[in-house]
C-alpha positions, 0 to 999 in steps of 0.5 A: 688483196685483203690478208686473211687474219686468224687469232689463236689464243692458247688456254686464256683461262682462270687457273692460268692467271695471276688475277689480283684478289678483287678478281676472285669470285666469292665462295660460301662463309667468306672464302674465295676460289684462287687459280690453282695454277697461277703463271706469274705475269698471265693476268696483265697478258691476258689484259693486253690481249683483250685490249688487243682483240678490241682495238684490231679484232675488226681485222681478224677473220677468226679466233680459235680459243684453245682449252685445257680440259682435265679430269679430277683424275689425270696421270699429271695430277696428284691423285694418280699417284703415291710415294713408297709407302702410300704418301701422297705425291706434292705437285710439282713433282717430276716422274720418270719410269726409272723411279716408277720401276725402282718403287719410288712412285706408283699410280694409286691403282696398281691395275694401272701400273703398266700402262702407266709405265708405257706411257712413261716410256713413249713420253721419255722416247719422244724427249720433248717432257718428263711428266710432271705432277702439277696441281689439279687445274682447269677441271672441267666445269670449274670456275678454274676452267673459265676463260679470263674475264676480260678476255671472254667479254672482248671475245663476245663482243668480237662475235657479235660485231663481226657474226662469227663465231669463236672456234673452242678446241676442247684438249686434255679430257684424256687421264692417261696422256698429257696434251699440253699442244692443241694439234696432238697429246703428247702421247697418242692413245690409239683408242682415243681420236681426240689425242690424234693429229687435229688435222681439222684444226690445222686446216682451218689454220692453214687458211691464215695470211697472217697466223696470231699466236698468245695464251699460257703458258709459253713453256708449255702449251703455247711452246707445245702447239707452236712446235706442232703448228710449225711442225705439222701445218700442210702449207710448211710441208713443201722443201724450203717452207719457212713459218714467216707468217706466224707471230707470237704476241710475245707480251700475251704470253708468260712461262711458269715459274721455274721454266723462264729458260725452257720460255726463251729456249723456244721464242729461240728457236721459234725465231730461228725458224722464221716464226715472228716476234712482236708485241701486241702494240707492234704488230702491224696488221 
């Protein structure tokens, strides 16, 4: 009986990769568009992946291609945000509801403030992040938010050869919580559906023999969606369920700078749980 074989690809995109200076698109007057949040490593990921997707994507039933989606405005990026006094805050920083309530830090809207420290607060609760400001990244409609070349021209021709469509999810339009995973944000807004459980996406997941995952970053939004895919996927529910049939690709994946330990903290306990890890060379489909 044929296995039924799905790729997920978690937020392949531009701003994510460390693409080489001959890969960036030209601008007016000379200059040139760089990724704005470059993971060391993500451009030779993302070229495995797609030699991978050509060489076995005849195999594959569906791919679902994951999309960090922001706006200018994001409670994660520095615009939000001000140090006492009104200067700006760096990417890179981490804020907690302690620094906020002491004055440290401060949304620049003081109308935001408290549901800013509310969602501080949940955030902290759950202990999964502290919030970081990072850079403004995958803005919607940006080139930054684009699927890596190779990766999109491997994706359509996959489309074309096997007349299926590839499944995007759309995650992060919400300014005020962070949605690093695919399957929920980390803090869900009531008033917003989309930051809910995705229950559809899991279903569709559900269907998979054998569950492929890669993509950027691994200490965050691949770690993030995995956790959950494991988490909440309703075949794993039952006492004794095991995630035997999900692989992490573990070269189509990289962690940002400074969270190596955070990387390998999670194929730890990914591993643990009975997720499998392989390299795209290895896997036997």
């Amino acid at each position: 009986m044929a296995r039924h074989i799905q790729l997920l690809v978690i937020d392949p995109q531009n701003d994510f990769c460390d693409l080489p200076a001959d890969w960036l698109p030209a601008q007016p007057r000379g200059s040139r568009t760089a990724p704005s949040l470059p993971v060391v490593g993500a451009h030779a990921d993302m070229q495995r992946l797609a030699a991978f997707i050509r060489t076995q994507g005849a195999r594959f039933d569906a791919i679902t291609v994951t999309l960090d989606s922001h706006q200018r405005l994001d409670i994660a990026h520095p615009g939000y945000w001000q140090q006492a006094g009104g200067a700006a805050v760096a990417p890179f920083t981490p804020i907690t509801a302690a620094q906020v309530r002491s004055g440290a830090f401060s949304p620049r809207s003081a109308t935001a403030l408290p549901r800013t420290l509310a969602y501080l607060d949940a955030l902290e609760a759950q202990g999964r992040y502290t919030l970081m400001v990072w850079p403004v990244h995958c803005e919607i409609g940006s080139w930054g938010h684009g699927v890596h070349a190779d990766v999109l021209a491997a994706c359509g021709d996959w489309q074309l050869q096997q007349q299926r469509a590839v499944h995007n999810v759309f995650k992060g339009t919400n300014p005020w919580t962070e949605h690093y995973s695919a399957i929920q944000a980390e803090v869900v807004d009531a008033a917003d559906p989309d930051t809910a459980l995705n229950t559809r996406l899991l279903a569709a997941l559900d269907t998979a023999d054998l569950l492929l995952i890669a993509g950027e970053a691994s200490s965050h939004c691949v770690r993030s969606t995995t956790e959950h895919i494991v988490q909440h996927l309703p075949r794993l529910q039952a006492a004794g369920a095991r995630p035997s049939h999900i692989v992490l690709l573990t070269d189509c994946m990289s962690p940002v700078g400074g969270f190596e330990t955070q990387h390998q903290t999670f194929l730890d306990a990914m591993r643990a749980q009975g997720v499998q890890l392989a390299t795209s060379t290895e896997i036997s489909l």
